[in-house]
C-alpha positions in Angstrom: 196.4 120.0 -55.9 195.0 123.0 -54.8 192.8 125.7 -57.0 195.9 128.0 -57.0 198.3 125.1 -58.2 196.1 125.0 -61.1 196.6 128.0 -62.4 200.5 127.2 -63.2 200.8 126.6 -66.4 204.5 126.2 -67.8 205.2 128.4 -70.7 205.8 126.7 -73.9 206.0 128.3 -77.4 202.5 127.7 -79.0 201.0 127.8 -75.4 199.5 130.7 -73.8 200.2 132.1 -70.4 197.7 131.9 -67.4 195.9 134.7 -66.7 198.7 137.0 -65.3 196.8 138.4 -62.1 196.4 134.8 -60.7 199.9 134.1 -60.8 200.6 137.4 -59.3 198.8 136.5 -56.5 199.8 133.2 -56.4 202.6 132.5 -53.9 203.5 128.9 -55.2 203.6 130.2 -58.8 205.9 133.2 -57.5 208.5 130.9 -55.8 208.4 128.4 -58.4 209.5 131.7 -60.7 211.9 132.8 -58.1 213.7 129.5 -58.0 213.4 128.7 -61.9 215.3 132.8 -62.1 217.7 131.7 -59.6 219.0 128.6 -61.7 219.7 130.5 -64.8 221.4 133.2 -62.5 218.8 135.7 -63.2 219.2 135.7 -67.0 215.6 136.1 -67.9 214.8 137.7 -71.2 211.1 137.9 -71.2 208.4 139.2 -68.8 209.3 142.6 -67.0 212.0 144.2 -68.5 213.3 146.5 -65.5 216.6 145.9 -66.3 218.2 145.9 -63.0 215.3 147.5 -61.1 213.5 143.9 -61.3 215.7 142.1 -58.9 215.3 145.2 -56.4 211.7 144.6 -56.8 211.9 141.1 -56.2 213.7 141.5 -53.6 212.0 144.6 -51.4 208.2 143.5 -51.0 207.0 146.4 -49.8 207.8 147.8 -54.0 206.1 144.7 -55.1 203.1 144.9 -53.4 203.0 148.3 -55.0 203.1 147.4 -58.1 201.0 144.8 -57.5 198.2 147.3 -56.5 199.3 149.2 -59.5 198.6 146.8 -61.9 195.3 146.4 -60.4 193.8 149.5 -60.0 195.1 150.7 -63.4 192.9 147.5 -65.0 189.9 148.0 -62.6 190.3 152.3 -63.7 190.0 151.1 -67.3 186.9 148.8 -67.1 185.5 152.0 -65.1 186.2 154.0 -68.1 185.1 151.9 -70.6 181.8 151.0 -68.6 181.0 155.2 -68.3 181.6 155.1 -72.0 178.6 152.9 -72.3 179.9 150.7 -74.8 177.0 148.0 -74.5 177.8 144.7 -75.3 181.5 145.1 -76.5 182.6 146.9 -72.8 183.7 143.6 -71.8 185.7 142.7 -74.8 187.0 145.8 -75.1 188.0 145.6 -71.5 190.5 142.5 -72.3 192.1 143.9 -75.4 193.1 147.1 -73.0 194.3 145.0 -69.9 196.4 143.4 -72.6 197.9 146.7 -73.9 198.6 147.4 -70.4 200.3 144.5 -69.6 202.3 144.5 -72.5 203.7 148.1 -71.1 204.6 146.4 -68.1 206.2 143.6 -69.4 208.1 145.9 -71.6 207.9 149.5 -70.4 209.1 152.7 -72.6 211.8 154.6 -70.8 208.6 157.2 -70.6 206.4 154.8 -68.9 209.3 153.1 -66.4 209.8 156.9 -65.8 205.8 157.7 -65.0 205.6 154.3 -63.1 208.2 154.6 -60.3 207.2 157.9 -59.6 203.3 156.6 -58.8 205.0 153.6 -56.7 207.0 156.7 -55.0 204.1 158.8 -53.9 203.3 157.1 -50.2 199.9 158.5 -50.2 198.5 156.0 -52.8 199.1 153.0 -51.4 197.2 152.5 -47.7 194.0 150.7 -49.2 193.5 147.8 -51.6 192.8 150.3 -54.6 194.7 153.2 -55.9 191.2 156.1 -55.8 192.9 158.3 -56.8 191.1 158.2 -60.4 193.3 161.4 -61.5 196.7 159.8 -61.2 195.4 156.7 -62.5 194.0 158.6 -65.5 197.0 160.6 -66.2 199.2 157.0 -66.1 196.7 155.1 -68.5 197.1 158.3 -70.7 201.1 157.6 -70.7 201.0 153.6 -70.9 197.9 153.1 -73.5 199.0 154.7 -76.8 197.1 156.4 -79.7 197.6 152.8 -81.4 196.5 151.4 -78.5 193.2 153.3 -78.6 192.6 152.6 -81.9 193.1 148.9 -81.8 190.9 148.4 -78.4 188.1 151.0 -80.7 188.6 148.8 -83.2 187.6 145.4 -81.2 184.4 146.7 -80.0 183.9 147.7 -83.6 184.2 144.4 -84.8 182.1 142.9 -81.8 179.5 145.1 -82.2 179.2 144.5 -86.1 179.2 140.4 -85.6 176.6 141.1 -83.0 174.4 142.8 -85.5 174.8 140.5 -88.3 174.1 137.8 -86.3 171.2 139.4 -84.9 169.7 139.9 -88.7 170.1 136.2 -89.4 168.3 135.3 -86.8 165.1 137.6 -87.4 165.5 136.6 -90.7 166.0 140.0 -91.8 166.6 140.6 -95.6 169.3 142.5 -96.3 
């Protein structure tokens, strides 16, 4: 079994998923999911929720790789702006609780977001490196996909790590209280 192989984990209830950009970039995984779509006659209820759109995206690869490079270059814009923030220790775990609010808005996209998405994947320009740079338009889109809420609950983890890591560090200098 091969490294990649390893990263397909079926989905089960009380399990939880691989990491998602593994099995997006995993070839086996993605035909496995084509074929296991294909057998319920594309009646998927969970995961992207384009509607129609997603078997169009499926099926035009050019649009997938797009979104593909979308995905990643909207998490790799967000650890950027979390790391100018100079959040210390907590950047990191404040990084996974917002590349989890992302990917919650692409697995389940406001009408807003669907809207703000397919116009990015439209724009041509965008899309001839292995990174979107333009920071602007990538800005503009986490501003649409990561809510107030969102904001507040990724604030809130780093909160919470930081506190932990200063309690912790005052029991172990023994520091009265």
């Amino acid at each position: 079994m091969s490294q990649q192989e390893s990263n397909y984990i079926p989905f089960t209830s009380n399990q939880e998923l691989a990491n998602p950009m593994d099995l997006l970039l995993n070839e086996e995984w993605l035909r496995k999911s084509i074929l296991a779509e294909e057998e319920v006659g594309g009646n998927i209820g969970a995961g992207l929720d384009w509607g129609s759109g997603f078997e169009q995206l499926l099926l035009n690869p050019e649009l997938f790789y797009r979104l593909k490079t979308l995905r990643i270059s909207l998490n790799r814009e967000v650890r950027l702006l979390l790391k100018d923030w100079n959040l210390g220790t907590a950047t990191s775990i404040a990084f996974a609780t917002a590349r989890e609010k992302l990917l919650e808005r692409f697995r389940l996209p406001t009408s807003t977001v669907k809207e703000h998405i397919q116009a990015v994947l439209q724009k041509d320009e965008l899309f001839g490196e292995e990174f979107i740079s333009n920071h602007q338009v990538l800005r503009e889109l986490l501003g649409v996909m990561l809510t107030e809420k969102d904001w507040e609950s990724i604030a809130s983890v780093a909160a919470d790590c930081l506190k932990q890591q200063i309690m912790n560090q005052v029991l172990v200098d023994n520091i009265s209280a």
